[in-house]
C-alpha positions as CSV (number, residue, x, y, z in Angstrom):
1,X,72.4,99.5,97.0
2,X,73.0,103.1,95.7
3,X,77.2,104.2,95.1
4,X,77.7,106.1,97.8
5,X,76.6,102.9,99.9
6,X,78.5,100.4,98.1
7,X,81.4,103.2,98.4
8,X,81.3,103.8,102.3
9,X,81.2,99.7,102.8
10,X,84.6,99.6,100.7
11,X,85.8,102.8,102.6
12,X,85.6,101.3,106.2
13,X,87.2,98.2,104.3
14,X,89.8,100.0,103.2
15,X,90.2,102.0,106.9
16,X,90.5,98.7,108.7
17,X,93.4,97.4,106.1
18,X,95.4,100.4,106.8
19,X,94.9,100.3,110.5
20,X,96.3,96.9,110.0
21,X,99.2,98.1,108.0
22,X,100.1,100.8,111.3
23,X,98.6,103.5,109.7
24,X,96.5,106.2,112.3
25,X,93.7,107.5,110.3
26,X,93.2,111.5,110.6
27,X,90.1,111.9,108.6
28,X,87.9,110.4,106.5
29,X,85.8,111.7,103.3
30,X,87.5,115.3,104.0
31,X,85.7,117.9,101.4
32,X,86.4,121.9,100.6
33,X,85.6,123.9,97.5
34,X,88.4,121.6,95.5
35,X,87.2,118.6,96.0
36,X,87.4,115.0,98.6
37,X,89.4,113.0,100.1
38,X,88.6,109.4,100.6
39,X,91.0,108.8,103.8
40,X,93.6,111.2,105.4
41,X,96.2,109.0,107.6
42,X,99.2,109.4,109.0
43,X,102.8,107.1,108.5
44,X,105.9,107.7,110.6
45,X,106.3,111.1,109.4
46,X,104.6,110.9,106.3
47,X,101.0,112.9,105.9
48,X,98.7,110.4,103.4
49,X,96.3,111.2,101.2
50,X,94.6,107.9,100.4
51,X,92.1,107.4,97.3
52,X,89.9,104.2,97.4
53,X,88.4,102.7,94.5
54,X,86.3,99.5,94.0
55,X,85.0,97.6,91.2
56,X,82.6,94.1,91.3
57,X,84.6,93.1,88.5
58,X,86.8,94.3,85.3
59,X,83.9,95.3,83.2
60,X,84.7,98.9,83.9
61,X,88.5,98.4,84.1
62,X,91.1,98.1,86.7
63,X,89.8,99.9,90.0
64,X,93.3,102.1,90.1
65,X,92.3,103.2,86.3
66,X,89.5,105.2,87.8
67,X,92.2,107.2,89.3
68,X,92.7,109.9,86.3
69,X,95.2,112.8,85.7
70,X,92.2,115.0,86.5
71,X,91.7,113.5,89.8
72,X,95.0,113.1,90.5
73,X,95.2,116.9,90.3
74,X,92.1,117.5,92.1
75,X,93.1,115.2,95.0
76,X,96.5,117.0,95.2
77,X,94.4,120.7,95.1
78,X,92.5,118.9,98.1
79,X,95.3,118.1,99.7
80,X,97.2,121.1,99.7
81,X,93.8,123.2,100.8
82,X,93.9,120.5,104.0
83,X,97.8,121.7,105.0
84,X,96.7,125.5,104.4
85,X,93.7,124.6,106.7
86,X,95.6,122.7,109.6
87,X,98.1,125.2,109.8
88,X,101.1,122.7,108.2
89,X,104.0,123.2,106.4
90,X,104.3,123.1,102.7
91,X,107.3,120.9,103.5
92,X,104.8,118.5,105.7
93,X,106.4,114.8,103.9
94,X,103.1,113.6,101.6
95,X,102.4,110.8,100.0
96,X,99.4,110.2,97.6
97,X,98.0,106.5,97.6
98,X,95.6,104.5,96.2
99,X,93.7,101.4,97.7
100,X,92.3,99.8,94.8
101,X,89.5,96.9,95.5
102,X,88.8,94.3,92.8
103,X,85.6,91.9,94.2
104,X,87.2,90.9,97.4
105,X,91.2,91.8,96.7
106,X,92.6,94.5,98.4
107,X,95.6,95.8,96.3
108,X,97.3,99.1,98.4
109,X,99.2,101.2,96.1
110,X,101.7,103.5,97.8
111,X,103.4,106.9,95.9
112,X,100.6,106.0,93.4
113,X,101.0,109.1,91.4
């Protein structure tokens, strides 16, 4: 199986656990000229900006490692490109998450960064 495969399987994973959390997904895999967005969701009044990472195993490190000061920043560029676009506030409550998959353990990260 290629990456983005693998990485659509763990996506829809990662949609059902927050469904199951209460949280109404918006949109998923949301692109513009800065960058993507794995999940967009929605919490009581919070907007979410949800990254999802997997790794099989630690060879490559902790799956929330992969989640770098450079896209961080490109994740919050994303996000802020998504409020311009849907005509919300800059005052809209946000939260940046991460739901970090390690083999078959789901580990959901919220205010990640």
């Amino acid at each position: 199986m290629n990456k983005r495969v693998v990485g659509s399987e763990y996506e829809a994973l990662a949609v059902t656990y927050l469904q199951k959390q209460g949280i109404q997904i918006l949109a998923r895999n949301y692109r513009c000229r800065q960058g993507e967005i794995d999940i967009i969701g929605k919490e009581n009044q919070y907007l979410l900006f949800v990254e999802v990472k997997y790794r099989k195993d630690l060879r490559a490190g902790y799956p929330a490692e992969a989640v770098t000061l450079t896209k961080q920043k490109r994740i919050y560029q994303t996000a802020r490109y998504y409020l311009y676009e849907n005509h919300l506030s800059e005052d809209t409550p946000i939260r940046f998450d991460v739901v970090a998959i390690l083999g078959e353990e789901i580990q959901y990260i919220r205010n990640a960064f």
